[in-house]
Structures are given as structure tokens and as C-alpha cells.
N, CA, C and O atoms as a printed pandas DataFrame, in Angstrom:
     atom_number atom_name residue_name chain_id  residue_number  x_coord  y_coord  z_coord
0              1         N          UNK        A               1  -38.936   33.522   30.622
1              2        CA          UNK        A               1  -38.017   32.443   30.311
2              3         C          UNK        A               1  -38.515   31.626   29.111
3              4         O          UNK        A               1  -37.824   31.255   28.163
4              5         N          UNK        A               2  -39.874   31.397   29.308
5              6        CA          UNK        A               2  -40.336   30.668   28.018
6              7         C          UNK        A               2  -40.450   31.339   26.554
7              8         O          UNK        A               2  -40.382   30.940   25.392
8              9         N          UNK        A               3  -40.618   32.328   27.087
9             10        CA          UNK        A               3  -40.451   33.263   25.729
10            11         C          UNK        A               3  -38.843   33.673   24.890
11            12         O          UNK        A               3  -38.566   33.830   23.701
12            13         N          UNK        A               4  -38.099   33.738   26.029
13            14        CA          UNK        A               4  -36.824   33.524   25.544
14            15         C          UNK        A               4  -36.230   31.988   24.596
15            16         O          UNK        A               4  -35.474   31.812   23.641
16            17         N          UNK        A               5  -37.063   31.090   25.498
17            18        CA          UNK        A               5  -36.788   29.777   25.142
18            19         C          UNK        A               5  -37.287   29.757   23.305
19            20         O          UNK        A               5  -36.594   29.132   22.502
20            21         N          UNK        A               6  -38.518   30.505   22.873
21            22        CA          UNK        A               6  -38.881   30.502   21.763
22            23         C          UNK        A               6  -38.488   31.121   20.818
23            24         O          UNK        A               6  -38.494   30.586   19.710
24            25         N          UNK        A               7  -38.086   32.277   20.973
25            26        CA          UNK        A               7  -36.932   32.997   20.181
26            27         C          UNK        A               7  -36.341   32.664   20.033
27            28         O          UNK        A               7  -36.340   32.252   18.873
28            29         N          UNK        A               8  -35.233   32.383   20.725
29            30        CA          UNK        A               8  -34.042   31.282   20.384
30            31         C          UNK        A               8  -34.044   30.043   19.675
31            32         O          UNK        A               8  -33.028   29.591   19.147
32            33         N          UNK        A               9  -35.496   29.310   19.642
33            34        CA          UNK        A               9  -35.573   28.171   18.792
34            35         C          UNK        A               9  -36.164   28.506   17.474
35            36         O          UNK        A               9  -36.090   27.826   16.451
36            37         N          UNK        A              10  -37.001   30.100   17.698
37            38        CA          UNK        A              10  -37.374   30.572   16.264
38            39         C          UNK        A              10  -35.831   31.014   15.203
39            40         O          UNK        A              10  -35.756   31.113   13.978
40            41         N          UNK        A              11  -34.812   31.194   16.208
41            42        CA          UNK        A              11  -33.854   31.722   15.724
42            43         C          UNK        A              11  -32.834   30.572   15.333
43            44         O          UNK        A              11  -31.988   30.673   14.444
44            45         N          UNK        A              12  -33.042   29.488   16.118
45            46        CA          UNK        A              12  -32.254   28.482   15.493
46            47         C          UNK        A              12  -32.723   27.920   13.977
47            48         O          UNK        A              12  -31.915   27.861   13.051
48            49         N          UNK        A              13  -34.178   27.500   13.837
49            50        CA          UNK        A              13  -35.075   27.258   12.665
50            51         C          UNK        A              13  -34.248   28.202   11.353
51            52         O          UNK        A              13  -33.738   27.825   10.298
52            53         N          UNK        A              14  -34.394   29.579   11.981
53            54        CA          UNK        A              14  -34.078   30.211   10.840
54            55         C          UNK        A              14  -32.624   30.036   10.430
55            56         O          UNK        A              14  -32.434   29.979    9.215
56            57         N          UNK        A              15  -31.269   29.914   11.448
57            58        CA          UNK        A              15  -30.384   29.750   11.187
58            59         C          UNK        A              15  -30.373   28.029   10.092
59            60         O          UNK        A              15  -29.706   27.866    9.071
60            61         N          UNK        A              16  -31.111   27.216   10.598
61            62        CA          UNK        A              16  -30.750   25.776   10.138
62            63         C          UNK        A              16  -31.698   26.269    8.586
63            64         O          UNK        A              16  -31.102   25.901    7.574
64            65         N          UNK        A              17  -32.877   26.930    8.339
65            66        CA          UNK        A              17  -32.796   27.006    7.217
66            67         C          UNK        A              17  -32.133   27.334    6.230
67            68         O          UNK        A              17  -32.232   26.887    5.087
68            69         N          UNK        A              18  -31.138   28.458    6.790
69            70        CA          UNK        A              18  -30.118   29.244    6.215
70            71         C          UNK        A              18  -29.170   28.196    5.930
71            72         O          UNK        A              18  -29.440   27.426    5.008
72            73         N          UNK        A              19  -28.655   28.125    6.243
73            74        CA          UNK        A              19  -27.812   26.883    6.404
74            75         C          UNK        A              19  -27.845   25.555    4.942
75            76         O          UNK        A              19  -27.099   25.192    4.033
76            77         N          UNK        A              20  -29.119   25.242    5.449
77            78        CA          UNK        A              20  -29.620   24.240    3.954
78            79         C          UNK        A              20  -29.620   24.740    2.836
79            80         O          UNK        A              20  -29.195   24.149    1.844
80            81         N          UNK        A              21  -30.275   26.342    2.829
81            82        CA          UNK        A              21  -30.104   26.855    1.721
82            83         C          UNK        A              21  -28.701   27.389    1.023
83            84         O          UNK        A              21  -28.511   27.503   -0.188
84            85         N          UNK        A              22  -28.078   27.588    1.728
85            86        CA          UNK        A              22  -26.398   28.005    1.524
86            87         C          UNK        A              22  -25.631   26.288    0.996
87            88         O          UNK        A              22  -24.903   26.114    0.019
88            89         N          UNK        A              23  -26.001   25.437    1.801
89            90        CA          UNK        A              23  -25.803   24.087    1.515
90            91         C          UNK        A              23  -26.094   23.739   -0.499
91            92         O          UNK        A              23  -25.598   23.204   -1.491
92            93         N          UNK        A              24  -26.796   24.216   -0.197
93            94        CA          UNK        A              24  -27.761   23.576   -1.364
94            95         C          UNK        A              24  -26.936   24.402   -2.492
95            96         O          UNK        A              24  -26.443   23.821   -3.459
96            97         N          UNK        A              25  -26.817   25.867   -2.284
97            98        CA          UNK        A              25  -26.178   26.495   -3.338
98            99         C          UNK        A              25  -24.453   26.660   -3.743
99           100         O          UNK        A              25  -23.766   27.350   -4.496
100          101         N          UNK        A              26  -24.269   25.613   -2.777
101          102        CA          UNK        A              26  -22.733   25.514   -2.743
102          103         C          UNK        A              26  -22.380   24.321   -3.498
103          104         O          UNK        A              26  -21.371   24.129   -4.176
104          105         N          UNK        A              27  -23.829   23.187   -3.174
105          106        CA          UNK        A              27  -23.669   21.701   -4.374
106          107         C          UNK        A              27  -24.408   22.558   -5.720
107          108         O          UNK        A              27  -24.190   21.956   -6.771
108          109         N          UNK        A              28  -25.044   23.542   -5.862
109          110        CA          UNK        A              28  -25.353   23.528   -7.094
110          111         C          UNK        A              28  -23.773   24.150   -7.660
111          112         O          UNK        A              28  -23.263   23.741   -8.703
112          113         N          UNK        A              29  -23.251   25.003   -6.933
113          114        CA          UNK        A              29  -22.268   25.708   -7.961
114          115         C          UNK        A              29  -20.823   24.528   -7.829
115          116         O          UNK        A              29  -19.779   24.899   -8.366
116          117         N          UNK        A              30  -20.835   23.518   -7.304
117          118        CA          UNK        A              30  -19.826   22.579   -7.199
118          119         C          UNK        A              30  -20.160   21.762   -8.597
119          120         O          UNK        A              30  -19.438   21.235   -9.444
120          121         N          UNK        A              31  -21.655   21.908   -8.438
121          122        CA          UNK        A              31  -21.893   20.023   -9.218
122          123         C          UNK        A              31  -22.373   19.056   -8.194
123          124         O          UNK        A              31  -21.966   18.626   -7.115
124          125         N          UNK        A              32  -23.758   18.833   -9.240
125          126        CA          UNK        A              32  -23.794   17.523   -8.094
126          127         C          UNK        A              32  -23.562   16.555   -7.901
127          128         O          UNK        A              32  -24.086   15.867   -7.026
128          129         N          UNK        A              33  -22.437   16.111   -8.904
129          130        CA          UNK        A              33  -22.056   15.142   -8.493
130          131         C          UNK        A              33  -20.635   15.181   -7.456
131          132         O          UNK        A              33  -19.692   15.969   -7.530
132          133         N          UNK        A              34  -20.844   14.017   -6.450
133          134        CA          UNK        A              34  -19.574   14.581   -5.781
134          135         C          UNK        A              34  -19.077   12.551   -5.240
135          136         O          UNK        A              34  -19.763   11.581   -4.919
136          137         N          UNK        A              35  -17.263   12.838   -5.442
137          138        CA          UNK        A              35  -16.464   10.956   -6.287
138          139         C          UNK        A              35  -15.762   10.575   -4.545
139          140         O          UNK        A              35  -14.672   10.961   -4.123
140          141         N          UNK        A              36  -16.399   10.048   -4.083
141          142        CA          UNK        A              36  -15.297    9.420   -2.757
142          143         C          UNK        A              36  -15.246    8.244   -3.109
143          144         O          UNK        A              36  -15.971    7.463   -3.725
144          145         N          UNK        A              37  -13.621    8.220   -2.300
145          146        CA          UNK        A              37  -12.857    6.671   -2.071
146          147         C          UNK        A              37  -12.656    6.275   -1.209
147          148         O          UNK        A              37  -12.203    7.020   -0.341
148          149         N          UNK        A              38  -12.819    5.190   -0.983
149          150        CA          UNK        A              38  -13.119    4.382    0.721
150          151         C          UNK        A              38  -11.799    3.242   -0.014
151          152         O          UNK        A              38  -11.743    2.725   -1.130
152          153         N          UNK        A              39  -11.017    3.179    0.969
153          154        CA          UNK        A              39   -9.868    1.941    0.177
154          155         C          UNK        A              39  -10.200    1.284    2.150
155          156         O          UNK        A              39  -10.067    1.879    3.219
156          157         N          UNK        A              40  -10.691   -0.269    1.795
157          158        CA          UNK        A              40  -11.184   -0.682    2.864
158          159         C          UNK        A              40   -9.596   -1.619    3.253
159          160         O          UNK        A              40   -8.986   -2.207    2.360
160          161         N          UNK        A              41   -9.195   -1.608    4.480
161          162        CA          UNK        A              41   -8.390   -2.522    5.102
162          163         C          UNK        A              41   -8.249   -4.078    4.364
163          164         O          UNK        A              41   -9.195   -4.673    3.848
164          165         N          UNK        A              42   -7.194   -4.457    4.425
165          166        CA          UNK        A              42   -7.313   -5.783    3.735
166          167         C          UNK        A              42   -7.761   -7.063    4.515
167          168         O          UNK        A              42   -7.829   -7.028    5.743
168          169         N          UNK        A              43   -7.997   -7.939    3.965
169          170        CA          UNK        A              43   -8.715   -9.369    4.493
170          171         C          UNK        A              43   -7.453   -9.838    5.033
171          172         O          UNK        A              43   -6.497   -9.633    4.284
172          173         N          UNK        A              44   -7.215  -10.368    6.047
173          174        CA          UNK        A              44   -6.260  -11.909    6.410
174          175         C          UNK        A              44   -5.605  -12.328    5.257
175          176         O          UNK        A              44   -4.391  -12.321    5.053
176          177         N          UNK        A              45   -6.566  -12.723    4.460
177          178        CA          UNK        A              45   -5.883  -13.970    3.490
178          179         C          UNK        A              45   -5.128  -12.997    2.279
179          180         O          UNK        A              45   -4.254  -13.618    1.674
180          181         N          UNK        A              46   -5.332  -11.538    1.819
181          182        CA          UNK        A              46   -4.734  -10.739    1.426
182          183         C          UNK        A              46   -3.643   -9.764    1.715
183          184         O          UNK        A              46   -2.899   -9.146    0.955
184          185         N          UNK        A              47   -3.782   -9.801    3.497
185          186        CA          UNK        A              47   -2.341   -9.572    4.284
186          187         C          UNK        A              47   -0.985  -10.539    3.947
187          188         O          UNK        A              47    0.192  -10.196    3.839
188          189         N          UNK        A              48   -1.649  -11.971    3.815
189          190        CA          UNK        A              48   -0.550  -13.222    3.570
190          191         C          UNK        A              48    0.054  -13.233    2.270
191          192         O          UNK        A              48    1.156  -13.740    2.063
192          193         N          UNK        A              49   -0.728  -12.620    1.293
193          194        CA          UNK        A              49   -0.302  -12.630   -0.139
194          195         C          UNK        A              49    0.444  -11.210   -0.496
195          196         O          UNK        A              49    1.261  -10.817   -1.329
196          197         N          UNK        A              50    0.056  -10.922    0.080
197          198        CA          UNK        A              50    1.023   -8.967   -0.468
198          199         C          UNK        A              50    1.546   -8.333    0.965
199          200         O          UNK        A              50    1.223   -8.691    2.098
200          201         N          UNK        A              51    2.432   -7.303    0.577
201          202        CA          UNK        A              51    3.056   -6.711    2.042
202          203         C          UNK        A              51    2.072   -5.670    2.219
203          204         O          UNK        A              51    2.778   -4.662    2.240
204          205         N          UNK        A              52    1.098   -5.362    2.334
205          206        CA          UNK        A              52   -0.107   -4.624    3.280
206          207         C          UNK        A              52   -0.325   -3.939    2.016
207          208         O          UNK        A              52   -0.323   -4.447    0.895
208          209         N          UNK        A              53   -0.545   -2.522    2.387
209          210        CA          UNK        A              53   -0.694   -1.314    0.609
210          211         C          UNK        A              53    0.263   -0.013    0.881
211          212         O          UNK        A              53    0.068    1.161    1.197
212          213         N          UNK        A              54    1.626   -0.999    0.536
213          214        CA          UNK        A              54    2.450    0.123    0.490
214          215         C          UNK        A              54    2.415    0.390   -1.225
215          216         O          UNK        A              54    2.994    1.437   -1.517
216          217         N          UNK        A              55    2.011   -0.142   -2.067
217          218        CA          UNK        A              55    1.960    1.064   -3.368
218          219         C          UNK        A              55    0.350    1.952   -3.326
219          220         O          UNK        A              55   -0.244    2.437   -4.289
220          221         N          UNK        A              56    0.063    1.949   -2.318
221          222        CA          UNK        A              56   -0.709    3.072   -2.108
222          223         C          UNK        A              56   -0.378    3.999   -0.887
223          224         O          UNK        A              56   -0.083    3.629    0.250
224          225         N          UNK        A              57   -0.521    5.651   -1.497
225          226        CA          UNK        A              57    0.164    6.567   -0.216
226          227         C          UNK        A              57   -1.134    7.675   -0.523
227          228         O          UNK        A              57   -1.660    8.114   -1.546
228          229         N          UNK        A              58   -1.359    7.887    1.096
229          230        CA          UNK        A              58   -2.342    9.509    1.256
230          231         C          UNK        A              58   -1.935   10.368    1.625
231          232         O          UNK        A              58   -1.940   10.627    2.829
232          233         N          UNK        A              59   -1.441   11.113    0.750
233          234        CA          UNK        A              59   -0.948   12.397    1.088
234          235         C          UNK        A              59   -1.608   13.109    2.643
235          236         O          UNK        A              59   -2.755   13.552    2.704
236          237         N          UNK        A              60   -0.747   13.108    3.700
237          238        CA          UNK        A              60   -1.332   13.904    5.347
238          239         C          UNK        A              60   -1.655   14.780    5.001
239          240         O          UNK        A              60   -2.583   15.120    5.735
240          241         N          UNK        A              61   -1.334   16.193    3.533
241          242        CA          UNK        A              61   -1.771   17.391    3.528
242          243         C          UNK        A              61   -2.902   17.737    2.854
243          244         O          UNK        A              61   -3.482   18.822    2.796
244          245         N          UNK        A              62   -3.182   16.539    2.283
245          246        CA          UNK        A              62   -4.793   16.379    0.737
246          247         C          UNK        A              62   -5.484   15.481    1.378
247          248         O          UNK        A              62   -4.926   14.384    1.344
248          249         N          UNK        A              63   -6.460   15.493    1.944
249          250        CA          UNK        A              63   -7.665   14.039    2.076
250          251         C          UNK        A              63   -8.450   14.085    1.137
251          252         O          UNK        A              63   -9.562   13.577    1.283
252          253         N          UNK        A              64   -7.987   14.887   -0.441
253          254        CA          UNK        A              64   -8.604   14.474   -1.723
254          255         C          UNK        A              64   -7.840   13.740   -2.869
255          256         O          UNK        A              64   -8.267   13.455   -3.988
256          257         N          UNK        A              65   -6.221   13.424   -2.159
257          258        CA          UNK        A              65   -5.790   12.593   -2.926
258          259         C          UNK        A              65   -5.681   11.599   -3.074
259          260         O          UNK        A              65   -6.766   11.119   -2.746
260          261         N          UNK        A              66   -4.679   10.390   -3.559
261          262        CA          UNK        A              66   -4.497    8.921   -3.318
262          263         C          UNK        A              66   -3.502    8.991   -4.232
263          264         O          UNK        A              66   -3.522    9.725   -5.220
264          265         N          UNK        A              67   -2.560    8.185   -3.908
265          266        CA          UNK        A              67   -1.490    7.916   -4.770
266          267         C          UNK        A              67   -1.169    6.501   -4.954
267          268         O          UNK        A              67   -0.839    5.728   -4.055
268          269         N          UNK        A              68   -1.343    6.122   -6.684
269          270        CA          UNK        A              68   -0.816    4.508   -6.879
270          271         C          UNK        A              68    0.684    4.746   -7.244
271          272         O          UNK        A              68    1.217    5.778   -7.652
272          273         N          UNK        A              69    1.192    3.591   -7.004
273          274        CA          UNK        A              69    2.285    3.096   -7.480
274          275         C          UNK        A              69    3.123    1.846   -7.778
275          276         O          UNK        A              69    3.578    1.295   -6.776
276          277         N          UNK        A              70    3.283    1.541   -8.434
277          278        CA          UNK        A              70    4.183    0.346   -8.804
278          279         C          UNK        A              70    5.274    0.019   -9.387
279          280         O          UNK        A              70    5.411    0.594  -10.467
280          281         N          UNK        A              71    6.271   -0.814   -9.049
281          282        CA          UNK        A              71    7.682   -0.848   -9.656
282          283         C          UNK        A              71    7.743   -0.835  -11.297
283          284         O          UNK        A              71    7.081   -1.774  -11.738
284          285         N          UNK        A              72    8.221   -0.208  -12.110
285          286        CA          UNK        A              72    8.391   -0.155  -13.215
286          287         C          UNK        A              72    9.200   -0.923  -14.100
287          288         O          UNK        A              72    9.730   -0.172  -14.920
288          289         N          UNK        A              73    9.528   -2.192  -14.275
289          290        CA          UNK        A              73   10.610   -3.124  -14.368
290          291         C          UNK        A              73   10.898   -3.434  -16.172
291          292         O          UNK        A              73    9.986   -3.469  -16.998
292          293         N          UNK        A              74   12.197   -3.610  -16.454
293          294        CA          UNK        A              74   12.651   -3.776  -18.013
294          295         C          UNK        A              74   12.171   -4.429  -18.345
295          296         O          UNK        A              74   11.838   -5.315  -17.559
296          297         N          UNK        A              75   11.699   -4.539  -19.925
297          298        CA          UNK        A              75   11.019   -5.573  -20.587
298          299         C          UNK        A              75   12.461   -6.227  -21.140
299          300         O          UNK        A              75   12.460   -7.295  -21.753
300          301         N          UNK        A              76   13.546   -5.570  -20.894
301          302        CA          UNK        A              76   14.577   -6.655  -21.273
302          303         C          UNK        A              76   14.771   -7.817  -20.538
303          304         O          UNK        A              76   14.745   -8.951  -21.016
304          305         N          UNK        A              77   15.007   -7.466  -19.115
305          306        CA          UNK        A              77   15.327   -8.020  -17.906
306          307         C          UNK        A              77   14.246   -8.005  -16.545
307          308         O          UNK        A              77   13.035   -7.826  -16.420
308          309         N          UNK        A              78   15.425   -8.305  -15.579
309          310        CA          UNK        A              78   14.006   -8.062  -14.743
310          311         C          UNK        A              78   14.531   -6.567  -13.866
311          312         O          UNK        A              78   14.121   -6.330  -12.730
312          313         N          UNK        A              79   15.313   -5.817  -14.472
313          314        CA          UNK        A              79   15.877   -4.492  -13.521
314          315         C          UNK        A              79   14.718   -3.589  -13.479
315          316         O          UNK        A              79   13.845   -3.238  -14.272
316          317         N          UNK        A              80   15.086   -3.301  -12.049
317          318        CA          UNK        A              80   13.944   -2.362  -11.882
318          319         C          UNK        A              80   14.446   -0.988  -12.221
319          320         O          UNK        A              80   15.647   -0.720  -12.192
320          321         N          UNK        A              81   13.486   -0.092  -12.553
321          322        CA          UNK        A              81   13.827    0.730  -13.275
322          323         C          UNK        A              81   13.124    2.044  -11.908
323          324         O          UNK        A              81   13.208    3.193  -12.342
324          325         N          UNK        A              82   12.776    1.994  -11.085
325          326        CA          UNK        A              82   11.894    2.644  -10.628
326          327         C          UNK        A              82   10.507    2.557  -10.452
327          328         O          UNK        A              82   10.002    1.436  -10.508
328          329         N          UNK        A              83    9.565    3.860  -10.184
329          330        CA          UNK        A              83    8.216    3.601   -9.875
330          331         C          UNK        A              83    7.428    4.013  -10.757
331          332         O          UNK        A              83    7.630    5.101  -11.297
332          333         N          UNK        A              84    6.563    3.372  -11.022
333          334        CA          UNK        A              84    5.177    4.514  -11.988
334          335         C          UNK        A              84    4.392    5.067  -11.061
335          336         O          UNK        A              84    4.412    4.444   -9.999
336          337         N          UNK        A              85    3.871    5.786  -11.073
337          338        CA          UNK        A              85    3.094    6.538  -10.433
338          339         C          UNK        A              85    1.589    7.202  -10.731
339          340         O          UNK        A              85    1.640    8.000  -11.666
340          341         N          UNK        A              86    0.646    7.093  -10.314
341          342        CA          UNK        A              86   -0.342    7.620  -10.840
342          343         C          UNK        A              86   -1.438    8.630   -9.767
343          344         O          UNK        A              86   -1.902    8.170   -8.724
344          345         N          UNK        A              87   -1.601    9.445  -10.049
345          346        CA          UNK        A              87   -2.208   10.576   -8.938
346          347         C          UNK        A              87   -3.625   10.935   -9.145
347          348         O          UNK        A              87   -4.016   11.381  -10.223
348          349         N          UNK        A              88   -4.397   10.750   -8.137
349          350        CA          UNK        A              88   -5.701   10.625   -8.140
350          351         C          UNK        A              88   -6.404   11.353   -7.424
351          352         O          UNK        A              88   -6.017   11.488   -6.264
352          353         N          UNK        A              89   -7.564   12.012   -7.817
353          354        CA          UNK        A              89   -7.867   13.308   -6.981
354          355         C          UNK        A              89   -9.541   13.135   -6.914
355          356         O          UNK        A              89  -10.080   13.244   -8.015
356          357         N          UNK        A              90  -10.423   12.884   -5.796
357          358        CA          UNK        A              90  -11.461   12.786   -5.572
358          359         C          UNK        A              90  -11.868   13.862   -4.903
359          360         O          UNK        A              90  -11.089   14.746   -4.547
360          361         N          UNK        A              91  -13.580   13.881   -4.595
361          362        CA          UNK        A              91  -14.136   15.100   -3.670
362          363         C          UNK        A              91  -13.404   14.850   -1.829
363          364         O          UNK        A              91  -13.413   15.737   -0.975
364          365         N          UNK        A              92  -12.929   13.655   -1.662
365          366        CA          UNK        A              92  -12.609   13.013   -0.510
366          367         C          UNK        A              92  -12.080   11.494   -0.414
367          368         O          UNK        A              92  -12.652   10.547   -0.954
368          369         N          UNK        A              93  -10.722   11.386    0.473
369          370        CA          UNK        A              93  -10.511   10.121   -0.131
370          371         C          UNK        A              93  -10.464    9.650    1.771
371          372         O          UNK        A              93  -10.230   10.347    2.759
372          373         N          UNK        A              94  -10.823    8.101    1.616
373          374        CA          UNK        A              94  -11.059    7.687    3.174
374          375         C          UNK        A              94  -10.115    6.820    3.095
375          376         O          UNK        A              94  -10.300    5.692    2.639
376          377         N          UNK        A              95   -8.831    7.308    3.595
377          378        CA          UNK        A              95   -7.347    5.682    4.086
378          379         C          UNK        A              95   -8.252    4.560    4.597
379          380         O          UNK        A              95   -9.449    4.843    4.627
380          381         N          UNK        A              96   -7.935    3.471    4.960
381          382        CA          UNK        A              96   -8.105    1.841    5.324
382          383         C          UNK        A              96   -8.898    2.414    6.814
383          384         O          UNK        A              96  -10.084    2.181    7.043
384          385         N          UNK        A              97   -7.878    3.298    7.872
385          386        CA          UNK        A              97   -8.239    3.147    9.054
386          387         C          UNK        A              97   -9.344    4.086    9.473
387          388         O          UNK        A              97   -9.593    4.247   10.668
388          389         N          UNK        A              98  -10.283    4.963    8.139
389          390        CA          UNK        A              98  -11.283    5.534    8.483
390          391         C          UNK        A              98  -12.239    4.882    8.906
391          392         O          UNK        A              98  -12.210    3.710    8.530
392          393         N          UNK        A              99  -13.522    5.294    9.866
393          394        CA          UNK        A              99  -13.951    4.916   10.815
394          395         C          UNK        A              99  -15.300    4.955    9.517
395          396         O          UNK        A              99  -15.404    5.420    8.383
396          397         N          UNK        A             100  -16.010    4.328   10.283
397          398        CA          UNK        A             100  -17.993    4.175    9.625
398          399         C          UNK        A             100  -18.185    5.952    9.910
399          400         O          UNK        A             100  -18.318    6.788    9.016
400          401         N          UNK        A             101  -18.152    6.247   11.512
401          402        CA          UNK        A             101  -18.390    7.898   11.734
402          403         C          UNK        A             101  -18.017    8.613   11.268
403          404         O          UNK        A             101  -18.780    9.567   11.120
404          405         N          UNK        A             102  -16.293    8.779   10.543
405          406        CA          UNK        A             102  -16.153    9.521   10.599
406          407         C          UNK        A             102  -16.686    9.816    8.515
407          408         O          UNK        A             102  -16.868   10.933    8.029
408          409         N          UNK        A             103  -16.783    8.738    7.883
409          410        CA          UNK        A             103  -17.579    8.559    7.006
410          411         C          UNK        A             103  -18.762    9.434    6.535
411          412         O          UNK        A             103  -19.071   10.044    5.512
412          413         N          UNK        A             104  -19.415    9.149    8.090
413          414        CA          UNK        A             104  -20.611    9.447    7.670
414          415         C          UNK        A             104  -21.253   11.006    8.224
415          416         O          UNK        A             104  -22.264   11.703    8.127
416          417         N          UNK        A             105  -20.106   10.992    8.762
417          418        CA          UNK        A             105  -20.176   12.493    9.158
418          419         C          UNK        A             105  -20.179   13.547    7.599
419          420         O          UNK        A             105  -20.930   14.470    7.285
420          421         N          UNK        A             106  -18.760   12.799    6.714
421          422        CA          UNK        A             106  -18.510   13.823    5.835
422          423         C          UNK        A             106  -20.118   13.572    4.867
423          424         O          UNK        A             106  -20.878   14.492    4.568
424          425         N          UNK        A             107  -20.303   12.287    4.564
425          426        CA          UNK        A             107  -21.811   12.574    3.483
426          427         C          UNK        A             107  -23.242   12.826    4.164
427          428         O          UNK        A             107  -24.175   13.150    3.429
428          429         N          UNK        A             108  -23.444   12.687    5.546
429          430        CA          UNK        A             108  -24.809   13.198    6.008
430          431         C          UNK        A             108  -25.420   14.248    5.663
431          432         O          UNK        A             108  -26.647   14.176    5.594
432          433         N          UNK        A             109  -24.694   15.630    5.319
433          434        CA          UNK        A             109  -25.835   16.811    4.604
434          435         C          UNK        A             109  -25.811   16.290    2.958
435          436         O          UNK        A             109  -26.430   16.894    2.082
436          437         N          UNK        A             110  -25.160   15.324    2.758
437          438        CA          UNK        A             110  -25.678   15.146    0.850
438          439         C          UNK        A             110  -26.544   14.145    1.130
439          440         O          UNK        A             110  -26.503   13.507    0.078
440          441         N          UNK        A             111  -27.616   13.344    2.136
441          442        CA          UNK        A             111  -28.329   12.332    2.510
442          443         C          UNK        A             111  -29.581   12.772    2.304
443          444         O          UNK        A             111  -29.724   13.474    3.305
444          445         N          UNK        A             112  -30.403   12.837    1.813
445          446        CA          UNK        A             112  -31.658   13.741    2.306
446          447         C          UNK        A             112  -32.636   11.937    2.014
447          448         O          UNK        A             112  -32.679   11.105    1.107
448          449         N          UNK        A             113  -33.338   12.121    3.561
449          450        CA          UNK        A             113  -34.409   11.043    3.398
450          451         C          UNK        A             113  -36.125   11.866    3.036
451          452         O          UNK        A             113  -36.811   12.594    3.753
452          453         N          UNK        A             114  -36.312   11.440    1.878
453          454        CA          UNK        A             114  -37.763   11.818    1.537
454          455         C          UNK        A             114  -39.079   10.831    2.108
455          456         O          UNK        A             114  -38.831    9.662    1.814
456          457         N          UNK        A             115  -40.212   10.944    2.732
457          458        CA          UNK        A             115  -40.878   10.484    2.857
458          459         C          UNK        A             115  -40.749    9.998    4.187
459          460         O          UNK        A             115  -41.729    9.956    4.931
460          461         N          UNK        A             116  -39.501    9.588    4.585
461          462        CA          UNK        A             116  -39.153    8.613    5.363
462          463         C          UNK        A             116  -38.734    7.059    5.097
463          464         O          UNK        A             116  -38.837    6.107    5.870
464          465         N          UNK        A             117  -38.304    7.093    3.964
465          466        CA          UNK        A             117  -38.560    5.945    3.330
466          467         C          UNK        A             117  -36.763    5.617    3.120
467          468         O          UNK        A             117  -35.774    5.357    3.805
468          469         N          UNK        A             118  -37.225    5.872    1.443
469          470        CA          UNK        A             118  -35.578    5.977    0.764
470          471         C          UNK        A             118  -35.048    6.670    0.696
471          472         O          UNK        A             118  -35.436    7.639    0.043
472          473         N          UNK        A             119  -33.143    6.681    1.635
473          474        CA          UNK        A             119  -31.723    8.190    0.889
474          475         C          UNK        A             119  -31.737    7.999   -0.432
475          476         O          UNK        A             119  -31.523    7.106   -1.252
476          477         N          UNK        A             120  -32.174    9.542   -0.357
477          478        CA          UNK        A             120  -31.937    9.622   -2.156
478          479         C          UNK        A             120  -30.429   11.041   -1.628
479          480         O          UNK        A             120  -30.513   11.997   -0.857
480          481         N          UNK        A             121  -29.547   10.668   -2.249
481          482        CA          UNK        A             121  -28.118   11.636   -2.645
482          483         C          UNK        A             121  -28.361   12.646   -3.409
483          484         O          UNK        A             121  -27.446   13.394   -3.753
């Protein structure tokens, strides 16, 4: 039994090295740099001044997009003319009601603590 017990953890080791190393060569051929957006819930006193963030929309089928928008209005008058629109594309984008977890779930393998000290990204 104990010997089984060690194989299996020799075999996990090797899987989790595998793993890092496949990790590692998937940020080198990405780039390392990698762009998230956290659009945080609004304050009270910014609920009272604007109607919440309806000129911002997250696409349900992309959690790498974000979409601005704003009314487009005549410089003759004040007719509105429609929306402008502007489309934005990150490695990951986090709506208002994302959680700290679920956050930190997505950047924990780009975390690496050296020493024990300082995350270096």
C-alpha cells in the first residue's frame, strides 16, 4: 500500500512538472505579456449620479471582450444621432459582479512567488 502510495505521488510530481513546463511554453509562444480588465462595481455616490454602466456591455459569448458606448449627438442640435461604439479586446475581461476567487483563480499559474518573499508575474 505504501509503495503504491509513492508511485502515485512520484507520478503526480511528474505530471505537475509537466504541466509547468507546458505552462511555461504556452506563455512563451503567447507573449508574456498578458492585459486584464477588472471594471469594479460602482460606489453609492456614483450609482446617484449615472444610471449604473449601461454604456458598458460583456459580450456572454467573449470573456475577452468589453464594449463602450455612448450616445452620439449633433453638433448642430442636441438630436441624437445614435451610438458610438468602441470594441475592446483583452487576454480576459472581469464584469463588476466578478468575485476576488474567481479572479484569482484565472492569474494564479502567472503568480510565481520566489524566495518566499515577492509575486513576481
Amino acid at each position: 500500500r505504501e509503495q503504491r502510495l509513492g508511485r502515485q505521488e512520484e507520478r503526480l510530481h511528474g505530471l505537475e512538472m509537466e504541466r509547468r513546463r507546458l505552462h511555461n511554453l504556452i506563455q512563451e509562444l503567447k507573449g508574456n505579456i498578458r492585459v486584464f480588465c477588472r471594471v469594479r462595481p460602482l460606489l453609492p455616490e456614483e450609482e446617484e449620479r449615472q444610471k449604473g454602466l449601461e454604456h458598458l456591455r460583456f459580450p456572454p459569448e467573449d470573456n475577452k471582450a468589453l464594449v463602450l458606448s455612448r450616445p452620439e449627438e449633433s453638433h448642430v442640435g442636441r438630436d441624437r444621432r445614435g451610438d458610438i461604439r468602441y470594441d475592446f479586446s483583452f487576454d480576459r475581461v472581469f464584469p463588476p459582479a466578478a468575485s476576488q476567487q474567481e479572479i484569482f483563480e484565472e492569474i494564479a499559474l502567472l503568480v510565481q512567488v520566489r524566495g518566499g518573499k515577492t509575486p513576481q508575474m
